[in-house]
Every structure is written in structure tokens, then in C-alpha cells.
N, C-alpha and C positions, 0 to 999 in steps of 0.2 A: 156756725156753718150748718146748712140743710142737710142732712142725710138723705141720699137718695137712692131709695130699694127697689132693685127687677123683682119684681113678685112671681114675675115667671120663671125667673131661673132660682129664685128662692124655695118655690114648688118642685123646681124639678133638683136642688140640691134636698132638700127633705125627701124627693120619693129614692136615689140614690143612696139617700142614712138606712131606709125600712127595707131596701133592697140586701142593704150588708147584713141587717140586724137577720131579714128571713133567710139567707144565708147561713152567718152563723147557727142559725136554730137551727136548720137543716144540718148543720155539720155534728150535730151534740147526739146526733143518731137517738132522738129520743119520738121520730115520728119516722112513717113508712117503714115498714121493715122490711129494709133494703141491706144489701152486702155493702163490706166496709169497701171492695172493690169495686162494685158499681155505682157508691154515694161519687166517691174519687174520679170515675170515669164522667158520669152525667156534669160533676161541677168542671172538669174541663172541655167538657162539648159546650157545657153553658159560657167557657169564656170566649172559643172559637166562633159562636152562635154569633155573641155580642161583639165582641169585634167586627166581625162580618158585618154586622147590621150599621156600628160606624164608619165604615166605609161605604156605604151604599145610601145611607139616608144624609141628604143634604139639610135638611128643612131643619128653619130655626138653629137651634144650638143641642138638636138631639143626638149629634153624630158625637159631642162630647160626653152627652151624657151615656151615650152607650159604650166610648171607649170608657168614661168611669166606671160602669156596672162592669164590664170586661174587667176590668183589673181589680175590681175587688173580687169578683170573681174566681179569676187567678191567684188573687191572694188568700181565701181560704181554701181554695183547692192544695197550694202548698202545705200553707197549716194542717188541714186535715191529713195531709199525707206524712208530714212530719208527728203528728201526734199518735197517727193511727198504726202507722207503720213501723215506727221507731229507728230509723234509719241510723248509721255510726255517725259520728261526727265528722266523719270525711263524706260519708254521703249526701248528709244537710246542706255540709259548706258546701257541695257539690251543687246542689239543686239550685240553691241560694243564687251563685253565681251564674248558671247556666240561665236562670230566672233572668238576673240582671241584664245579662247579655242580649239577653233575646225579647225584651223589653226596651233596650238602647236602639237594637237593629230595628225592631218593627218601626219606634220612632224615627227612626232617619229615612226611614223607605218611605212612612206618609209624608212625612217635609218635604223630601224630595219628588212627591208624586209618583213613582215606582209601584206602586201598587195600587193598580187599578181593577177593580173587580164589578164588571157589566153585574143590570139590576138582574138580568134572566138568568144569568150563572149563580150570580148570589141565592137564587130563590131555587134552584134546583141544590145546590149544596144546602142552605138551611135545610130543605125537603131531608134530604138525605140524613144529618144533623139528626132530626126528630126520629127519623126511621129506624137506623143507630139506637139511639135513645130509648125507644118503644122494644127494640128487640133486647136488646139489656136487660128491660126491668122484666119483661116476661120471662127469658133465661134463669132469671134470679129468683120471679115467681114459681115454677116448677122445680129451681133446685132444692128445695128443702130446708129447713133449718136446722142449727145444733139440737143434738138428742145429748140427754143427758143419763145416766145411768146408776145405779147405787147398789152398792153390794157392802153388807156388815160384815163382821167378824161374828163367829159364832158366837164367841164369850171372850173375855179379859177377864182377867187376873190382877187387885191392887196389893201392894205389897202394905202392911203395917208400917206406921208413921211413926218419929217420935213423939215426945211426948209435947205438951204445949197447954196454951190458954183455952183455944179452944177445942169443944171435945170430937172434930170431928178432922181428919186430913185430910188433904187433897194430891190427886195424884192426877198426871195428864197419861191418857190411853189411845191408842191408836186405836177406833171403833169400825172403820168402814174406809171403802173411798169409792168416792164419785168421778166418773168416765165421763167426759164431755167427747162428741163426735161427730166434726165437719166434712162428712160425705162427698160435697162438693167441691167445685175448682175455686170458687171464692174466697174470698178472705171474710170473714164474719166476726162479728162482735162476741164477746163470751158474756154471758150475765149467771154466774154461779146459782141457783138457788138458793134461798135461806133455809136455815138450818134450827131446828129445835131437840131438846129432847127434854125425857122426864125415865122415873124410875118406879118401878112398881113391880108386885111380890116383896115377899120377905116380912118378915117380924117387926126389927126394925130400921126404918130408911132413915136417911140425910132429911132435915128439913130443906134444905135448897136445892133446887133442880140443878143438875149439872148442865154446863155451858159446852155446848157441842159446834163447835168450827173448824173453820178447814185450813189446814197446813199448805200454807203458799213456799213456792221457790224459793226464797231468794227474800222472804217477807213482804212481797209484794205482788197487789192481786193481780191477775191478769187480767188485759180485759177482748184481748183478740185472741183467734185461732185461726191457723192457717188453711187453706183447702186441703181436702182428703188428710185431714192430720187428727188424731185420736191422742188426748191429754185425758193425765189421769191426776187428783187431786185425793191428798189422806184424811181423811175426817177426824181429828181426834177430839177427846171430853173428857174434861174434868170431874173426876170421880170421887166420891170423900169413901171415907175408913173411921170406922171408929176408931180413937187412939187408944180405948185399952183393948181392941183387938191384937192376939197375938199372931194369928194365923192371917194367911191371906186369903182375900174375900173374891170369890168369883161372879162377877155379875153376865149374865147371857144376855147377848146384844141380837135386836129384832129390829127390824123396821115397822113402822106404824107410829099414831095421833092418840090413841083412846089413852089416857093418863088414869082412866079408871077401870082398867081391863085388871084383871088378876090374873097371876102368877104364881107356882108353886116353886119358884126360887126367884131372888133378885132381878130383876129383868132393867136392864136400858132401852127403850123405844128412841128411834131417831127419825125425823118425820120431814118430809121435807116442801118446802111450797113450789109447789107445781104449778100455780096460776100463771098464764101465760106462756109458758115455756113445755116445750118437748121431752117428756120426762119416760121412758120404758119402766 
């Protein structure tokens, strides 16, 4: 039996795959820095764009291909919202089926020819569509991004360990916390800063630097903040003690990188990567 392939619609099912793929790229919020609210808003103008445009272009088989871009469209625009938003399980199923529904209706109104939308109407709504679009992202461009903020403790206190193999103990301390702060009406992505420290002063230190992270809710990081909303995150580190200390040891917590600054007592530095991000 001959096999016989449209090359044209073969082409235009391939450029439909690179449409979903640049899609999802776009949804991973790892290009444009855009709000989690206006990524969400622009991918559902892009599926109202696209539909429009399959109703209005006759030629060839491209009015199918633009309700397919439409609906995938649609379909990471849900996703995104379900991932980014976190909505209850009553509100997903919610979405889900209002989705469904309103994907049945639209199919029966073009079957039934019921929705007819003149080329000049169409071209004054896309216009519109874009304009929309254009005002969004500049909105978004002047609102600002998260600041992030850090404040130590002045000092901690480890208490004496028992005793053990090895000669040093470890105790976790609350050393600081960091303020993240979304100004705006948007909803925006949260990207923590990384986190280091080191220790320096003192006679004799830990060979291993202590491991300084940050105390999530719930053990789970966050990765959005809502508009005008101000989160605060605990830093704590892992502190050793000598175990034949009897007393407890005070180490003074500072902010700063120089791992070879001196100290006339114990000192924790906590340092943090600023690259890219809004940091006071």
C-alpha cells in the first residue's frame, strides 16, 4: 500500500508542535520578566487573537490550524494558571469544566455557522487585542519588581553538645531573615536568593563552613507572591561547638562575603547573591 503525505499540512502540523513547545517555554517564566499576571493575561488574548483569526481566514486549511494554535493556547494558559496560582481542588475542577463547556459551545456555534465575524471587525478587535497587550506589558514594565531585604541577628548562642565521635557538634540557629516585597497589583514570581556563609575570628574555628538556608512554611519553597503583599523568610545555620566545650559559645552574626576579614570574636558572615535580583 502507497503511503500518501500532504507535505503541506505535514508542515503546518510541525509548525503547530514549535508553537505549543514556544508556548510552554514562555509559560516556565524563565524569559521576559513579566508578571505571573500578565504572562496569564497575554496567553489568553493569544487564544481569543487565534480563534479570531480562525474564523476569518478561509484559505487552504489555515483556519484549522489557527483554531489548533487557539486551543493549545488555551491549554497552557489553564496550566499556567493552575500551576502558578494554585487554586483548591474545587476551583481547578472548576476551571476544567467551565473550559470544557465553553470549548463544546464555541464548537457548535461554528458547525452551526452562528458566529460570523466580518474581516474589518475582526481587524479592528485583533488591533485592539495588541493594544491591550502593549498596555499590559508596559504596566508591568514600570511596576517594579520584588526587593528583597535581609536583616541578621546580632549574635546567637550554641549550647554544648554531647558527647560523640566526632569532635565537633552541630546545632541549627536562627541567624537573620530575609523580607521579599511585591509593591505592586501583580502577582510575580518569587526567586529567593542563594544563600552562603562562613566563619571567621576566634582561636579556634569548625573546619567546615556552616550551611546557611532558609526556613520555608510548610517545607516547601515558594515560588509566587501576591501583589502588595510583603513575605518574610528565617534564615537559619548550622553551627558546630566543640564537644569538650562546657560553656556556650556566642558567635556575632554580620552580613558580608570576605571569608578573610578578621574578627576579635567568633563571627558568622551571611552573604547573599544578588545577581539579577533587587536586593536593599
Amino acid at each position: 500500500m502507497k503511503l500518501a503525505i500532504d507535505s503541506g499540512k505535514l508542515l503546518y502540523a510541525l509548525g503547530v508542535v514549535f508553537a505549543a513547545a514556544a508556548l510552554l517555554y514562555f509559560s516556565r517564566d524563565v524569559v521576559f520578566t513579566l508578571s505571573i499576571t500578565v504572562k496569564a493575561a497575554l496567553l489568553f488574548l493569544l487564544f481569543v487573537a487565534l480563534f479570531l483569526a480562525g474564523l476569518t481566514v478561509k484559505r487552504d486549511v489555515l483556519d484549522v490550524v489557527a483554531f489548533a494554535l487557539a486551543g493549545v493556547s488555551y491549554i497552557v494558559f489553564v496550566g499556567y494558571v493552575v500551576i502558578r496560582y494554585g487554586p483548591s481542588e474545587t476551583g481547578t475542577f472548576a476551571l476544567l469544566a467551565f473550559s470544557a463547556a465553553l470549548f463544546v459551545a464555541l464548537g457548535y456555534l461554528l458547525r452551526e455557522g452562528i458566529i460570523t465575524v466580518p474581516r474589518r471587525q475582526a481587524v479592528g478587535v485583533a488591533v485592539g487585542l495588541l493594544l491591550v497587550s502593549v498596555a499590559l506589558v508596559g504596566v508591568d514594565a514600570v511596576g517594579g519588581d520584588v526587593t528583597y531585604d535581609l536583616t541578621t541577628e546580632s549574635s546567637v548562642t550554641v549550647q554544648p553538645v554531647e558527647d560523640g565521635p566526632n569532635p565537633y557538634g552541630e546545632r541549627e540557629r536562627r541567624v537573620g531573615t530575609l523580607t521579599a516585597s511585591n509593591n505592586f497589583v501583580f502577582t510575580r514570581a518569587l526567586s529567593l536568593p542563594s544563600l552562603s556563609g562562613c566563619l571567621v575570628g576566634g582561636d579556634t574555628m569548625p573546619d567546615r563552613e556552616p550551611y546557611v538556608s532558609y526556613e520555608y512554611p510548610g517545607y516547601a519553597q515558594p515560588d509566587t507572591i501576591a501583589g502588595d503583599t510583603t513575605r518574610t523568610f528565617p534564615i537559619v545555620a548550622d553551627l558546630q561547638i566543640d564537644r569538650n566545650r562546657t560553656e556556650p559559645m556566642t558567635y556575632a552574626v554580620e552580613r558580608g562575603s570576605d571569608c578573610s576579614a578578621q574578627r576579635d570574636r567568633p563571627t558568622l558572615l551571611v552573604s547573599v547573591d544578588s545577581e539579577d535580583r533587587r536586593l536593599d
